[in-house]
Structure formats: C-alpha cells, structure tokens
N, C-alpha and C positions, 0 to 999 in steps of 0.2 A: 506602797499601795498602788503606785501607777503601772507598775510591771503585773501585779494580780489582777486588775481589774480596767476596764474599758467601757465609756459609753455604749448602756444601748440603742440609744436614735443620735442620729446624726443632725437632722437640722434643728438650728436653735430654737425653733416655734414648740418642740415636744418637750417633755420631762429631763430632767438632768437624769436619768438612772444608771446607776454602775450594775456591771454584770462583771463573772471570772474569764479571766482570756482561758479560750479551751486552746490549749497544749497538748491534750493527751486522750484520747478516748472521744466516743460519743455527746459523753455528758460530762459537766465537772460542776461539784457541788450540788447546788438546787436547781441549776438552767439543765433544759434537754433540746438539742438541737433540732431535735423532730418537730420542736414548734415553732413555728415563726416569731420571730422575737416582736414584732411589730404589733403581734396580736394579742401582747398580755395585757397592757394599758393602755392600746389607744383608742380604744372601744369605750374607756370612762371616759364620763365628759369631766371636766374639771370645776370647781368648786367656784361659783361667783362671788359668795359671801366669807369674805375674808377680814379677820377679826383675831387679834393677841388671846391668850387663855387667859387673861388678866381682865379683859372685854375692851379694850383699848382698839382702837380703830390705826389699822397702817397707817402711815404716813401724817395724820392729821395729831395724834395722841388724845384722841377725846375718846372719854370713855362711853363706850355703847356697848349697854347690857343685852339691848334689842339683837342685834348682829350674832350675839352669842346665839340665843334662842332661833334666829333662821338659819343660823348656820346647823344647830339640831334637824330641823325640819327639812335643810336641804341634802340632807345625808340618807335619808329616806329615799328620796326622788331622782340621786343619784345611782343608789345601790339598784335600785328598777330600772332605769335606762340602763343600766351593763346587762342586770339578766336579761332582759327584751332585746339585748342588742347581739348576744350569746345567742336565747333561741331564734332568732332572725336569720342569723348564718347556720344556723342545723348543727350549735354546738352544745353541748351538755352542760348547766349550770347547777353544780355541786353547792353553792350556796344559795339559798332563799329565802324570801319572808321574815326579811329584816323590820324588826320593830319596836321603837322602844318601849322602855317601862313606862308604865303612866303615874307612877309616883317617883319616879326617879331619873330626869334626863340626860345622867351620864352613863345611864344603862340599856344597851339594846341586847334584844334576844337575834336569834338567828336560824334557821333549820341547814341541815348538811346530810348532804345529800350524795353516797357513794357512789364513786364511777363504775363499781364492781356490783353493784345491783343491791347493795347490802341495806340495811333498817337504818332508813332516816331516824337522825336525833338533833335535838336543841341543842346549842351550846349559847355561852353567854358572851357580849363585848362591854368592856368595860373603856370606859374615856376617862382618862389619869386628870387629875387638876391643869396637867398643862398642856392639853389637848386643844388645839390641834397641832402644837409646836413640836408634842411629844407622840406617836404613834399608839394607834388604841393596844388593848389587852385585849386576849380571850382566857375563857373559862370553860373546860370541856372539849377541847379539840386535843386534848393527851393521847386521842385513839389513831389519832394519824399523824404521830409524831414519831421521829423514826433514828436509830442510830446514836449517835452523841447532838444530833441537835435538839437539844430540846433544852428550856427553862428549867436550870436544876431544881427550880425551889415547886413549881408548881407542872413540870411535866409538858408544857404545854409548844408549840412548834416553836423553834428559834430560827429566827434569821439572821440576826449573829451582826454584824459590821453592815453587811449587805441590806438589810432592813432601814439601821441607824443612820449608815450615809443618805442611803437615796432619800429617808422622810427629812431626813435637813434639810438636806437642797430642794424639797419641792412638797413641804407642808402646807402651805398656802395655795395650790390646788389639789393636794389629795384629801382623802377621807377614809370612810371604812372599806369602803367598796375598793379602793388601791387597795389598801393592806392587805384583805380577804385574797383579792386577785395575787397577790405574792405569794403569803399563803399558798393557795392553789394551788399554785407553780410547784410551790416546796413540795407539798404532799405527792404533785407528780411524775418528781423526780426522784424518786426512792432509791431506784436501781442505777440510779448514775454515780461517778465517782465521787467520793467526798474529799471535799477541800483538804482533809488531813491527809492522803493519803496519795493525794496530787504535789502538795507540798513534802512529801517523803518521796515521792518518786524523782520531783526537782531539785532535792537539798536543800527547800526553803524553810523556814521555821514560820511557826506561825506569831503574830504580834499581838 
C-alpha cells in the first residue's frame, strides 16, 4: 500500500489522508490534479465533540449519551461552515441543506446540486450503528456514480480502500461534511484514470 499511496498534507497539525502516487497521466483514480489538493478538506473545520458510537467518552470511558446527541447537532453546523466557506472563495457547492430527520437522528437528508447545470435532487445519509468510527452511507447518489466504483449491492459512489483508510485514521475529527467532500472529489474526477487500469499499465494487481 505505501508504494500506491502518499500523504496528502504534510504537516502533522492536518488530516492523516492518503491519496494514489500519480505515475501516469493527469489524473489517477478519484484525485485530479487540476485541484489543489489543500483545498479539498481544509476548509472543514474539524469536529470538537468527540465521543465512541457506543456513547463512551475518549480517553475517560464514561459513558455520555449527551456527546452523542451534540455530536448530531454539530454535524449540521459543520456542513454550513464548508458551504459558506466554498461560496466565500467564489466556488460551487454541489452539496446543501443538510438536515436531519426529525424522527430519526441517524438520518439526514441533503440536496445535490450539479456542476453541469442539471435538476437539483435529494439524496439521503445514513449514520451506521458505529458512526462516527465507521463513515456515513448515502442513499440516492447512484446518478453520479461512475465506472466500476460503485457499491455493488446498492449502486451508490465507492471509494473503495481510499475512503476506509483515511476515515480510520481521522474519525474523530471528520463527519459528513468530509465524507460529502470526498465524494465530491470522486464525482469530479470521472475522466481521470482508474486505479484499474493504472495498476494494468504498472503490472500491479490490485489487493
């Protein structure tokens, strides 16, 4: 894995996130060089309220249900500082109006908004039992899923290893608003080279 992939920030105050070493072309997989790598997540602020999916408080082991519930609340208020931080720089925010259910707090909706001009639609995010440990779901984002990445059972974007490494090493500040922002990234790089096809041109197999 350390020969396919490479820290995207350098100093140790940002994100652990792995990206693919581009080798070959413009683009490789879901990253496009056209964008500054700096500008995919460091525009979200990071998550203060940090809490086990069990309600178990870091470092102390006491359990706080409370923590869970602001951590709900602060997922909201994160998602709007990235968009406001997006149209602030005069860039396009494809995602919006993040909200949850009101009968169900591991449900939020979301609107999605094409770069192509196309008819905004809802999709749904779903928070698995062991959220925040485990990265959220969506439901309805099958319309911009592209290639062989995609969730065979439900269609939906994959981000494949690249998604599961980065949210381990840095679950305890991300949220929906990162995941979305990868996302993002994935849907914007449609035309760049896929990881299959990069590792056929190297001789690598994939793991």
């Amino acid at each position: 894995m350390a020969r396919r992939f490479k820290p995207l920030f350098t100093s140790p105050h940002e994100p652990n996130v792995l990206i693919p070493v581009f080798t070959d072309g413009e683009a490789v997989g879901f990253w496009d060089l056209r964008t500054p790598s700096k500008g995919l997540l460091s525009h979200i602020p990071d998550f203060q309220v940090v809490v086990y999916a069990d309600g178990k408080e870091p470092g102390t082991g006491r359990y706080r249900p409370d923590l869970l519930a602001e951590r709900i609340r602060e997922e909201v208020e994160v998602f709007e500082a990235w968009v406001r931080s997006i149209q602030m720089r005069g860039g396009y925010a494809e995602f919006r109006f993040l909200r949850p259910d009101p009968s169900n707090p591991r449900l939020f909706y979301c609107d999605y908004y094409p770069p192509d001009g196309g008819d905004p639609f809802t999709f749904k995010i779903m928070l698995p039992p062991k959220y925040p440990e485990q990265p959220p779901r969506t439901e309805g984002l099958n319309k911009i899923s592209y290639a062989k990445f995609r969730i065979p059972s439900t269609g939906e974007p994959c981000l494949g290893r690249l998604g599961k490494e980065n949210w381990r090493k840095n679950w305890q500040r991300w949220g929906i608003a990162h995941y979305l922002a990868l996302v993002g990234h994935y849907e914007a790089t449609k035309q760049g080279l896929s990881i299959k096809e990069l590792e056929r041109r190297t001789g690598r197999r994939r793991t």
